[in-house]
PDB file of N, CA, C and O in Angstrom:
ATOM      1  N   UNK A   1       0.824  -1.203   0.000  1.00  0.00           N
ATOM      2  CA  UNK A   1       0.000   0.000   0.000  1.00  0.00           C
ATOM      3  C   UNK A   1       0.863   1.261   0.000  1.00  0.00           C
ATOM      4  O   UNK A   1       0.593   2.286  -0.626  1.00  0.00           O
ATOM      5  N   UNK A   2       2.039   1.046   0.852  1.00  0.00           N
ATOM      6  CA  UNK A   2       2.665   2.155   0.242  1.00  0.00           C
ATOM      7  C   UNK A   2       3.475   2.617  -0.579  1.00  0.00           C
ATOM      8  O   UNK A   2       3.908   3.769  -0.604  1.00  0.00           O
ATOM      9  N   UNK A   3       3.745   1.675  -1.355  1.00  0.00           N
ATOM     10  CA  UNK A   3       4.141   2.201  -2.497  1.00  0.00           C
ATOM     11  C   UNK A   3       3.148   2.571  -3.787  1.00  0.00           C
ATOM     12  O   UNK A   3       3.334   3.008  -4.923  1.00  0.00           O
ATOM     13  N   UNK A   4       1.993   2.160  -2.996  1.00  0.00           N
ATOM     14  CA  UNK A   4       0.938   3.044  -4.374  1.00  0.00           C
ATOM     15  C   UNK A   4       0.800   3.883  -3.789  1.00  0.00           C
ATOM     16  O   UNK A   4       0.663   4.766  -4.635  1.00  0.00           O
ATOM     17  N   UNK A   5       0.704   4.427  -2.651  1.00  0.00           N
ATOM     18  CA  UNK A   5       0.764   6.015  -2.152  1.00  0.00           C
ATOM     19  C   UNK A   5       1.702   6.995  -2.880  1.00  0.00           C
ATOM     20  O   UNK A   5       1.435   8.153  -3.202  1.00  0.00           O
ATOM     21  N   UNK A   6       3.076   6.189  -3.123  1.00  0.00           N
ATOM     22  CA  UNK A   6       4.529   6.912  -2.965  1.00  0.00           C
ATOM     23  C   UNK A   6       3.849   6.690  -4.768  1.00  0.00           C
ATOM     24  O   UNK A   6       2.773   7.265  -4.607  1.00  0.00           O
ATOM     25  N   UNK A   7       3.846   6.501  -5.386  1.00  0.00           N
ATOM     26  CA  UNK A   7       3.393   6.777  -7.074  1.00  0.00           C
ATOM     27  C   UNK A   7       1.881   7.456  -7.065  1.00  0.00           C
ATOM     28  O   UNK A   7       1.610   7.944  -8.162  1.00  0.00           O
ATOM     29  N   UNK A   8       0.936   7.582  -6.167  1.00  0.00           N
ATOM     30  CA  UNK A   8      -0.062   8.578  -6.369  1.00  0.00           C
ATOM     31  C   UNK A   8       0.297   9.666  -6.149  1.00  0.00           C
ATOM     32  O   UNK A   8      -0.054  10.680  -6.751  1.00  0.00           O
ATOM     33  N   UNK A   9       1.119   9.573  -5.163  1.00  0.00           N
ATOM     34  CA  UNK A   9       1.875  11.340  -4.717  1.00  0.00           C
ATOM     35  C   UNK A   9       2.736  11.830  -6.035  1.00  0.00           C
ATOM     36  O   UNK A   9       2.673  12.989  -6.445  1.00  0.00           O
ATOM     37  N   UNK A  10       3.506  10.863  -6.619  1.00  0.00           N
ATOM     38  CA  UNK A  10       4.033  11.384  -7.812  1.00  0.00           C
ATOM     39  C   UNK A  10       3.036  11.805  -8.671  1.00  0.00           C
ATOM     40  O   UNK A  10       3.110  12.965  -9.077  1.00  0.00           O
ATOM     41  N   UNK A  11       2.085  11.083  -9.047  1.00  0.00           N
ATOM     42  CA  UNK A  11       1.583  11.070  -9.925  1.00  0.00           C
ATOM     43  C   UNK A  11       0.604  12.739  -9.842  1.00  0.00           C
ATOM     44  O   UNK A  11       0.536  13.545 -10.770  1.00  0.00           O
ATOM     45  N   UNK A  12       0.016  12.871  -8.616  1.00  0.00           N
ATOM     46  CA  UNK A  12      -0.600  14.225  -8.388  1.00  0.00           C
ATOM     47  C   UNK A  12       0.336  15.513  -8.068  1.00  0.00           C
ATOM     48  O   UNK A  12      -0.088  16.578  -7.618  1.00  0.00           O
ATOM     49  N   UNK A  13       1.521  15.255  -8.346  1.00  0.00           N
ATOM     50  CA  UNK A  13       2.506  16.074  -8.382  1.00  0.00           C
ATOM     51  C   UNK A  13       3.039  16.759  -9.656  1.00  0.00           C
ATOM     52  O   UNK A  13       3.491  17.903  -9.691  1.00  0.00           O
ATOM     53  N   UNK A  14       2.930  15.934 -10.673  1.00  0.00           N
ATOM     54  CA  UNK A  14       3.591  15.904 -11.530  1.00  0.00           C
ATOM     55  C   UNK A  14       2.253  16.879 -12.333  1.00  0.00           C
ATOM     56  O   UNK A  14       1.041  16.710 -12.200  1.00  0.00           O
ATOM     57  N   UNK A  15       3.071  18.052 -13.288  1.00  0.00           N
ATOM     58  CA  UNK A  15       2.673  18.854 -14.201  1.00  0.00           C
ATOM     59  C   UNK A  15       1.526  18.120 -15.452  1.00  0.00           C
ATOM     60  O   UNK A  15       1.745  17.128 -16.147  1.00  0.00           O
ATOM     61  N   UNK A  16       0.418  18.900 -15.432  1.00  0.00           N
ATOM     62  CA  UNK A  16      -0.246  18.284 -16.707  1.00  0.00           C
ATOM     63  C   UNK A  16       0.633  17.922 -18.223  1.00  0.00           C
ATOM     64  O   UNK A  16       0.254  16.974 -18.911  1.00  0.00           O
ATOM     65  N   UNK A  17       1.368  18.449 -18.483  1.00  0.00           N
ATOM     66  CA  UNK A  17       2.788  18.501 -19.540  1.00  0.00           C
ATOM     67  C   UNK A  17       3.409  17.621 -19.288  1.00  0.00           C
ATOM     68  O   UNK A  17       3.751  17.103 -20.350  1.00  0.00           O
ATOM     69  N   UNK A  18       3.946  16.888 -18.142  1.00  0.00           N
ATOM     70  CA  UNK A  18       4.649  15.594 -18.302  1.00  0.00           C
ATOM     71  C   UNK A  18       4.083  14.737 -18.328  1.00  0.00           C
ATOM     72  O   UNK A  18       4.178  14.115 -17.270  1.00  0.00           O
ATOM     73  N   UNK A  19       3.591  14.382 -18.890  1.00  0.00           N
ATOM     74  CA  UNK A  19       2.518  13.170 -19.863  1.00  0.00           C
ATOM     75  C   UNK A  19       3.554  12.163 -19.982  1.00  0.00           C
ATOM     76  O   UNK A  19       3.318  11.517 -18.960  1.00  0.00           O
ATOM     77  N   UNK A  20       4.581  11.564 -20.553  1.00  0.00           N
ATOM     78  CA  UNK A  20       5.247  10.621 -20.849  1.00  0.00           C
ATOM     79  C   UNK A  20       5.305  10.160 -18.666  1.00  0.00           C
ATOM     80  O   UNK A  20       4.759   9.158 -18.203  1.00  0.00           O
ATOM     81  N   UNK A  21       5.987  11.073 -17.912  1.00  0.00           N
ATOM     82  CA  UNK A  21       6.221  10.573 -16.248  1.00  0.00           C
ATOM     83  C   UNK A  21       4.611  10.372 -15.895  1.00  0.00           C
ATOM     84  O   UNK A  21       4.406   9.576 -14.978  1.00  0.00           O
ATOM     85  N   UNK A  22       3.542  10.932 -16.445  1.00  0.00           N
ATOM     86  CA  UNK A  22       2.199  10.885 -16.159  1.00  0.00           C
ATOM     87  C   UNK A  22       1.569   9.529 -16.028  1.00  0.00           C
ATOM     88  O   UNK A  22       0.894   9.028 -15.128  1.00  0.00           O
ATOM     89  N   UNK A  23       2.122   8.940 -17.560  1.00  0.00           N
ATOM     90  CA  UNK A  23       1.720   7.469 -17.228  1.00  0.00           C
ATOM     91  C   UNK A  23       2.160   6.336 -16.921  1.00  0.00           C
ATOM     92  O   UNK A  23       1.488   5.327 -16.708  1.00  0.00           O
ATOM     93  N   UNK A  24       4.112   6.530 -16.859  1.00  0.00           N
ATOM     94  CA  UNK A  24       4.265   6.063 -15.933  1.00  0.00           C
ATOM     95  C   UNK A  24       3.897   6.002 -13.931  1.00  0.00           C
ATOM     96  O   UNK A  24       3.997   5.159 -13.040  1.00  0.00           O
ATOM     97  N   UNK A  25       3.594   6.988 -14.012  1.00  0.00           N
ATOM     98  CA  UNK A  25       2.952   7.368 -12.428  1.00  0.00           C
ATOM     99  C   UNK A  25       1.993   6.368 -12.505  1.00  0.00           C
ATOM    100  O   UNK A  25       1.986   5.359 -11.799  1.00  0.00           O
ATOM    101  N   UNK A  26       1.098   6.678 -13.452  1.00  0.00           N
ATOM    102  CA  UNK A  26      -0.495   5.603 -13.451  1.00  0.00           C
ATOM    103  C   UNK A  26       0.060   4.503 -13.479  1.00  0.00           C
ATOM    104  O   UNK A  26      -0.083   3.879 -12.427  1.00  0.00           O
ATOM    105  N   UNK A  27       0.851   3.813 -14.534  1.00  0.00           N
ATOM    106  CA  UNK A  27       1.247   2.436 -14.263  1.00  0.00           C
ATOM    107  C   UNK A  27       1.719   2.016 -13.192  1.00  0.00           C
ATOM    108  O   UNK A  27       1.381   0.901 -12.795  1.00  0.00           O
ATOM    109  N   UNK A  28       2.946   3.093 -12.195  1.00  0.00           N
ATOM    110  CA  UNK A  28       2.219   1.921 -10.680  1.00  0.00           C
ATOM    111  C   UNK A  28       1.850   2.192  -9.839  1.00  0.00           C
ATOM    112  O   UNK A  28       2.447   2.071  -8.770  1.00  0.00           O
ATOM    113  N   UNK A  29       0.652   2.695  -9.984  1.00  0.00           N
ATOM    114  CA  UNK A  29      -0.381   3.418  -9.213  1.00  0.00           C
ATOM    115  C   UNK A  29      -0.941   1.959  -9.340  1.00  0.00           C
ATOM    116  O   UNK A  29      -1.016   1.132  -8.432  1.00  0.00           O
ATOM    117  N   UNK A  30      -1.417   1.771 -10.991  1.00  0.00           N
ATOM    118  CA  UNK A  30      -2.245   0.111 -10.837  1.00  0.00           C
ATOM    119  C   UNK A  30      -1.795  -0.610 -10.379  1.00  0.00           C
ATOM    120  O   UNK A  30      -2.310  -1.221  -9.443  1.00  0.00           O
ATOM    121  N   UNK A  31      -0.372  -0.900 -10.955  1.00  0.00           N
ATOM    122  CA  UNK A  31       0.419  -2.058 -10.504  1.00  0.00           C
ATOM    123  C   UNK A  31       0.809  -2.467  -9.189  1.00  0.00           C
ATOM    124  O   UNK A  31       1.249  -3.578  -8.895  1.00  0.00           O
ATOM    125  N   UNK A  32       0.618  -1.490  -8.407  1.00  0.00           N
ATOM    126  CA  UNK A  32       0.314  -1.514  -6.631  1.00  0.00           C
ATOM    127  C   UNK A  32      -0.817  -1.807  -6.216  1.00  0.00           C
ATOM    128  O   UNK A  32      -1.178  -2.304  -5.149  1.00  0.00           O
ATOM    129  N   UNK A  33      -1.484  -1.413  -7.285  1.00  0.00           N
ATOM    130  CA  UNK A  33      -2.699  -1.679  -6.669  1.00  0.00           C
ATOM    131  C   UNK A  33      -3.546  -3.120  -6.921  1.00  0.00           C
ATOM    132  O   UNK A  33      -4.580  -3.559  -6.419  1.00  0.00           O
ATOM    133  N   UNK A  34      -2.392  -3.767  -8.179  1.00  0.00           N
ATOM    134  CA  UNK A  34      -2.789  -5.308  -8.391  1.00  0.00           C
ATOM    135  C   UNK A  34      -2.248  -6.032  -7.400  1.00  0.00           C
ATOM    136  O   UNK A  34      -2.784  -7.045  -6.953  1.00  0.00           O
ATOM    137  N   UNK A  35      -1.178  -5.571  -7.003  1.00  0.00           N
ATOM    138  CA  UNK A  35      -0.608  -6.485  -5.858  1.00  0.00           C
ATOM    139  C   UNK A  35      -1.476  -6.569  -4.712  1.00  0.00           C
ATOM    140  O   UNK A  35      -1.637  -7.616  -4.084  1.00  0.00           O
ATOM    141  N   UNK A  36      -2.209  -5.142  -4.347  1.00  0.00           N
ATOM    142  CA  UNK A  36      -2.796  -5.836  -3.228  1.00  0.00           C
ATOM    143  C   UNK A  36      -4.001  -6.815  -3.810  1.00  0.00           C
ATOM    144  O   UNK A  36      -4.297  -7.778  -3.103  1.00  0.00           O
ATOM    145  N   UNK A  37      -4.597  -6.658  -4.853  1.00  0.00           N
ATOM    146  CA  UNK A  37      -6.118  -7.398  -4.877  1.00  0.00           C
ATOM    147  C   UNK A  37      -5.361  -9.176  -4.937  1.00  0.00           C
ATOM    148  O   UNK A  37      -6.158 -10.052  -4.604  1.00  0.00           O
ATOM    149  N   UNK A  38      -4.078  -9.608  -5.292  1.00  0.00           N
ATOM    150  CA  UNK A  38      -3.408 -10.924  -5.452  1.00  0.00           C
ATOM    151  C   UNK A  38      -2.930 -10.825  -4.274  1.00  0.00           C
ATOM    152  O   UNK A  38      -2.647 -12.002  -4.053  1.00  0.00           O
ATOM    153  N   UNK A  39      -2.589 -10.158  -3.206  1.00  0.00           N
ATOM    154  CA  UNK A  39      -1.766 -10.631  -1.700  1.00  0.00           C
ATOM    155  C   UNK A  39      -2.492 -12.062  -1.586  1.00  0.00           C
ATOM    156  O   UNK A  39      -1.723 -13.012  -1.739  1.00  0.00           O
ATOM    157  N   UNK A  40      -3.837 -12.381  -1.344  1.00  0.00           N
ATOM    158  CA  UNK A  40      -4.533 -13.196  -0.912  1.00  0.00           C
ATOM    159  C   UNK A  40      -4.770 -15.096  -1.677  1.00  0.00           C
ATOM    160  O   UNK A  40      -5.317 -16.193  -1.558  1.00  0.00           O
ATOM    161  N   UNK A  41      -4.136 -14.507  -2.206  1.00  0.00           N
ATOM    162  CA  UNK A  41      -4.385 -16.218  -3.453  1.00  0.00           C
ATOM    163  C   UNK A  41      -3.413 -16.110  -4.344  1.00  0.00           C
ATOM    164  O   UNK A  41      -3.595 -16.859  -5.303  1.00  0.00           O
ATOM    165  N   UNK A  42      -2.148 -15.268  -4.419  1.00  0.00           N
ATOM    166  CA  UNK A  42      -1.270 -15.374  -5.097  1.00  0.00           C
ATOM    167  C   UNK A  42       0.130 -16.327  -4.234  1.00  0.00           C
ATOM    168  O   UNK A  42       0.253 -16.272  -3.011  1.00  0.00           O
ATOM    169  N   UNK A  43       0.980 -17.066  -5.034  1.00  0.00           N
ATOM    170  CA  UNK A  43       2.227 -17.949  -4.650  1.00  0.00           C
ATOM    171  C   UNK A  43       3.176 -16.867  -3.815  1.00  0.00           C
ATOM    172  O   UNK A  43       3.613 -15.995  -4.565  1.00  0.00           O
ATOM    173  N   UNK A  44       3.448 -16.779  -2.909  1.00  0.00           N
ATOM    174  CA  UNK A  44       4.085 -16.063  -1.645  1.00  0.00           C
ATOM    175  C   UNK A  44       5.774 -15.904  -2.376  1.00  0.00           C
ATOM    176  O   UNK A  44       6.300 -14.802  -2.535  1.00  0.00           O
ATOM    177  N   UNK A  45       6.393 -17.117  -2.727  1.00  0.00           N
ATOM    178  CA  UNK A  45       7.424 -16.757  -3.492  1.00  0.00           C
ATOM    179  C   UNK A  45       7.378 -15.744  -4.901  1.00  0.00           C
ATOM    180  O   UNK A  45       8.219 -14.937  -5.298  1.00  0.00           O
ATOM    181  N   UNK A  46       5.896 -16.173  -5.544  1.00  0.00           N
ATOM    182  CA  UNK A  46       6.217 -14.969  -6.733  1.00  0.00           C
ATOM    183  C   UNK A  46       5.920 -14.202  -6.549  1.00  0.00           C
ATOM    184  O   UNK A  46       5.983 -13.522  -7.573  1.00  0.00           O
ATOM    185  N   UNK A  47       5.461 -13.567  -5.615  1.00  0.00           N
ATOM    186  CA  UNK A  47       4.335 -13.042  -5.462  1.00  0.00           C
ATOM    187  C   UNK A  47       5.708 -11.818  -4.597  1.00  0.00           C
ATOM    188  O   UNK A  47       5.894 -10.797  -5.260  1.00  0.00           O
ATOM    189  N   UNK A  48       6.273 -11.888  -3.717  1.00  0.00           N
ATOM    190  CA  UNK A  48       7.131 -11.242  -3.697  1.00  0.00           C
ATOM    191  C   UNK A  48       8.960 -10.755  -4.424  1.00  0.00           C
ATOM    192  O   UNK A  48       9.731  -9.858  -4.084  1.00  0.00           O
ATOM    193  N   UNK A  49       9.097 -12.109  -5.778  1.00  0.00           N
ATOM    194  CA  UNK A  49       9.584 -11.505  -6.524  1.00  0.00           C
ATOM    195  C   UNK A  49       9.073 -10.287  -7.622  1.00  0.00           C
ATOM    196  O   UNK A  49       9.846  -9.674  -8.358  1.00  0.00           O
ATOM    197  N   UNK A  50       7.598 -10.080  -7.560  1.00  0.00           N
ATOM    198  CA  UNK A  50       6.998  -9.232  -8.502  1.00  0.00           C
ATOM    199  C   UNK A  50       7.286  -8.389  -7.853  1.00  0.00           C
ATOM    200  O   UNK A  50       8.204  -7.721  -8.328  1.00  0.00           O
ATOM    201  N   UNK A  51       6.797  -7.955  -6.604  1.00  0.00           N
ATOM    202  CA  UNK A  51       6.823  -7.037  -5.482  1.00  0.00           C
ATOM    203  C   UNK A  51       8.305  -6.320  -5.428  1.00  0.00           C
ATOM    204  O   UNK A  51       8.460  -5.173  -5.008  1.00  0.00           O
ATOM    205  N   UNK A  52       9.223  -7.040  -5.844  1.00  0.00           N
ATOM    206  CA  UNK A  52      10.265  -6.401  -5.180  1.00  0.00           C
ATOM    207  C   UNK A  52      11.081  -5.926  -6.522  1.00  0.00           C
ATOM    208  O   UNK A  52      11.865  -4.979  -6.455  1.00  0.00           O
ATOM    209  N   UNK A  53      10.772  -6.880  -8.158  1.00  0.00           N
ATOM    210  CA  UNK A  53      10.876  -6.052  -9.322  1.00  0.00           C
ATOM    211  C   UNK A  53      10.280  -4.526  -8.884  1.00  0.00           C
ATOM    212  O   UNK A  53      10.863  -3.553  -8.406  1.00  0.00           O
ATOM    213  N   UNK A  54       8.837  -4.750  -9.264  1.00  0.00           N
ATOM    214  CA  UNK A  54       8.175  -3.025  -9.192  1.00  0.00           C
ATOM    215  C   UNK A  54       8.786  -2.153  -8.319  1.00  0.00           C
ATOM    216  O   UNK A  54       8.936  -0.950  -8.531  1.00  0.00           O
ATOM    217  N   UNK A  55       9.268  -2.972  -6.982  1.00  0.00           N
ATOM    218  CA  UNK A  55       9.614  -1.596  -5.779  1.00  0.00           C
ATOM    219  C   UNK A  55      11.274  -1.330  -6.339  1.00  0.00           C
ATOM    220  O   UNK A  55      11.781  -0.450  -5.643  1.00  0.00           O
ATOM    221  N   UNK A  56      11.889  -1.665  -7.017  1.00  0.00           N
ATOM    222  CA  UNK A  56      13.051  -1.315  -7.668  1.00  0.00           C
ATOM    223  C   UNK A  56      12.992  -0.730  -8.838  1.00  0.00           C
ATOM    224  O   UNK A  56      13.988  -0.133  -9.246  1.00  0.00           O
ATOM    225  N   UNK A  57      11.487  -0.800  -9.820  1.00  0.00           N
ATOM    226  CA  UNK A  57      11.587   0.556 -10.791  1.00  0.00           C
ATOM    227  C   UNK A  57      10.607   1.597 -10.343  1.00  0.00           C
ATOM    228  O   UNK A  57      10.561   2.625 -11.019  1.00  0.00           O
ATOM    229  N   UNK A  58       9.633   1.460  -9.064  1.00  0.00           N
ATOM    230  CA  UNK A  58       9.648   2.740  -8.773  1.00  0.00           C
ATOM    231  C   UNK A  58      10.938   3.899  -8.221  1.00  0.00           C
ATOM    232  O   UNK A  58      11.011   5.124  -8.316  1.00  0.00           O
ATOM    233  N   UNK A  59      11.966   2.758  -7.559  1.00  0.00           N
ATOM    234  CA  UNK A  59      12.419   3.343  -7.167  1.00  0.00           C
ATOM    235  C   UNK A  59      13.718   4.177  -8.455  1.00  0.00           C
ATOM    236  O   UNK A  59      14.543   5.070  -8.262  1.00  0.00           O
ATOM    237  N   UNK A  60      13.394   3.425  -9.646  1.00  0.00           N
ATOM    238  CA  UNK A  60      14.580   4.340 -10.410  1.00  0.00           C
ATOM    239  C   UNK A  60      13.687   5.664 -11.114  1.00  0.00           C
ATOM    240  O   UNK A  60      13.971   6.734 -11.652  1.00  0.00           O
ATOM    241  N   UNK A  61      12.743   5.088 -10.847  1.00  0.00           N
ATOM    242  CA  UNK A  61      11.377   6.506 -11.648  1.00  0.00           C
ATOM    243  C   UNK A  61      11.745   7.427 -11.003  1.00  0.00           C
ATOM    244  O   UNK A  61      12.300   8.422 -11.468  1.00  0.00           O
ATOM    245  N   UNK A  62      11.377   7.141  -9.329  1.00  0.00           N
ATOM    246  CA  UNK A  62      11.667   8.676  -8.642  1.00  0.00           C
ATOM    247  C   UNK A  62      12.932   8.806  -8.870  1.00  0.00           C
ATOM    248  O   UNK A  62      13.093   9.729  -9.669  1.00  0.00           O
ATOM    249  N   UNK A  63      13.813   8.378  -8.588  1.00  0.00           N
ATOM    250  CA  UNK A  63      15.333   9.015  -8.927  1.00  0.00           C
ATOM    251  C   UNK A  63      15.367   9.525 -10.214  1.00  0.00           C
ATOM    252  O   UNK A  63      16.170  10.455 -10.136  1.00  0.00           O
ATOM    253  N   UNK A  64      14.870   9.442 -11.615  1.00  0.00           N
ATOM    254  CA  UNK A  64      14.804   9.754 -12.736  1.00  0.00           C
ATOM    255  C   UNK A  64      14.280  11.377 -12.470  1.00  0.00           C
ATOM    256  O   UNK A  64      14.921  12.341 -12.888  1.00  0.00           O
ATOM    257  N   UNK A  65      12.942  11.497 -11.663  1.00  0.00           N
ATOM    258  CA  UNK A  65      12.109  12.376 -11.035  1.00  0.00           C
ATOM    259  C   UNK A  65      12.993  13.453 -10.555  1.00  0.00           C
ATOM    260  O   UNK A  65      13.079  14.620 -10.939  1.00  0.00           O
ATOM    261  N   UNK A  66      13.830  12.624  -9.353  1.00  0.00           N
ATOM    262  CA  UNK A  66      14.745  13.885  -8.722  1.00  0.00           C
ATOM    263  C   UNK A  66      15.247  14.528  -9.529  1.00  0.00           C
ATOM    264  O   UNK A  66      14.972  15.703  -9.770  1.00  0.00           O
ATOM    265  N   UNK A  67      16.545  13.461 -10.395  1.00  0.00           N
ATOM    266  CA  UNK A  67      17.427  14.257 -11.328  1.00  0.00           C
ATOM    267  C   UNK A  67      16.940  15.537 -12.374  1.00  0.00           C
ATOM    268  O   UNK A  67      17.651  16.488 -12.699  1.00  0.00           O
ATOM    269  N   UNK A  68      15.497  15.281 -12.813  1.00  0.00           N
ATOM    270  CA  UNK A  68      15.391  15.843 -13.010  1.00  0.00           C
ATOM    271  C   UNK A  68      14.757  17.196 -12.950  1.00  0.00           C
ATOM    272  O   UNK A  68      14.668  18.026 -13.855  1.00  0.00           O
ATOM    273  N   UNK A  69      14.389  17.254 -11.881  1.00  0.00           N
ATOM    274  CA  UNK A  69      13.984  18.425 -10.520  1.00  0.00           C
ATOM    275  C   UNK A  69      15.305  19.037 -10.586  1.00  0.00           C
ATOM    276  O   UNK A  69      15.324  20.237 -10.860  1.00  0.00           O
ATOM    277  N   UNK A  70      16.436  18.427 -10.382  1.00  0.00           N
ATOM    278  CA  UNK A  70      17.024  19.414 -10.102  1.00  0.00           C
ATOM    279  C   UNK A  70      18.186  19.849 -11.520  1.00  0.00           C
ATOM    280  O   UNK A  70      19.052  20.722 -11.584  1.00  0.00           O
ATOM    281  N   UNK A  71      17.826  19.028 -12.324  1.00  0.00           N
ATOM    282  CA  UNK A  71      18.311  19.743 -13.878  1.00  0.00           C
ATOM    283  C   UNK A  71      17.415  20.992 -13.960  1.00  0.00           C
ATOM    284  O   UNK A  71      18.106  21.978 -14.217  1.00  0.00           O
ATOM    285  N   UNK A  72      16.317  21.233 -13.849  1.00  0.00           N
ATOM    286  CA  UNK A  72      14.745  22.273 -13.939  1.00  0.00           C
ATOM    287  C   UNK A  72      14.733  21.569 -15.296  1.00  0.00           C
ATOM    288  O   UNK A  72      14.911  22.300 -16.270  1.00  0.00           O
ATOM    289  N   UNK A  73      14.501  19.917 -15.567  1.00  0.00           N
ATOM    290  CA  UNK A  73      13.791  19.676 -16.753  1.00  0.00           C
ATOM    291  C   UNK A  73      12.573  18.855 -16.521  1.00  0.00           C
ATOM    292  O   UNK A  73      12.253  17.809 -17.085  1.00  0.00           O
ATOM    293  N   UNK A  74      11.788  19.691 -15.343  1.00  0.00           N
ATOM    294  CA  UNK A  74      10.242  18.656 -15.146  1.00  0.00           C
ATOM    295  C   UNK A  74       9.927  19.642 -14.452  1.00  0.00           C
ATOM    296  O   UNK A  74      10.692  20.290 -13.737  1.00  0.00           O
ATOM    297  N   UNK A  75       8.329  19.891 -14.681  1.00  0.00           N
ATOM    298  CA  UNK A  75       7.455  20.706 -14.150  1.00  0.00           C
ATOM    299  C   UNK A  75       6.767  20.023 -13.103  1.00  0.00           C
ATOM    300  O   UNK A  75       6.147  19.007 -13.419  1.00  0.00           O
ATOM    301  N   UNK A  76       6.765  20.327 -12.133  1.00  0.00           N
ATOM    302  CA  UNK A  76       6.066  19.876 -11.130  1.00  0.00           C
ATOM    303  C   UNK A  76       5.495  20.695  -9.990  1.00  0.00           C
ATOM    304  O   UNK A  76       4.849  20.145  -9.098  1.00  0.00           O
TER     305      UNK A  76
END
């Protein structure tokens, strides 16, 4: 759950103009949000290798995010 927080916050952050970071935001906004509706009947081993793919490209999104916050090449 919180990492679909930590991509809704991006996602309502981010400038109507960055459309390309826009839908990546939405993509794991869902994609957090599929994980939780599978916590319950999904295989515990894959189920946290998916988990821990996604939480390693949110985490290069926001860093993509920072860098470029502080180039001033993203409106936010």
């Amino acid at each position: 759950r919180v990492l679909e927080d930590h991509a809704q916050f991006l996602l309502d952050a981010l400038a109507p103009e960055e459309t390309e970071d826009i839908h990546r935001a939405m993509y794991f906004v869902n994609r957090f949000d599929t994980f939780l509706s599978r916590i319950n009947t999904a295989s515990l081993v894959e189920f946290a290798k998916d988990v821990k793919q996604s939480a390693e490209e949110i985490r290069q999104f926001k860093l993509n995010i920072i860098k470029k916050q502080l180039e001033g090449k993203i409106v936010i």
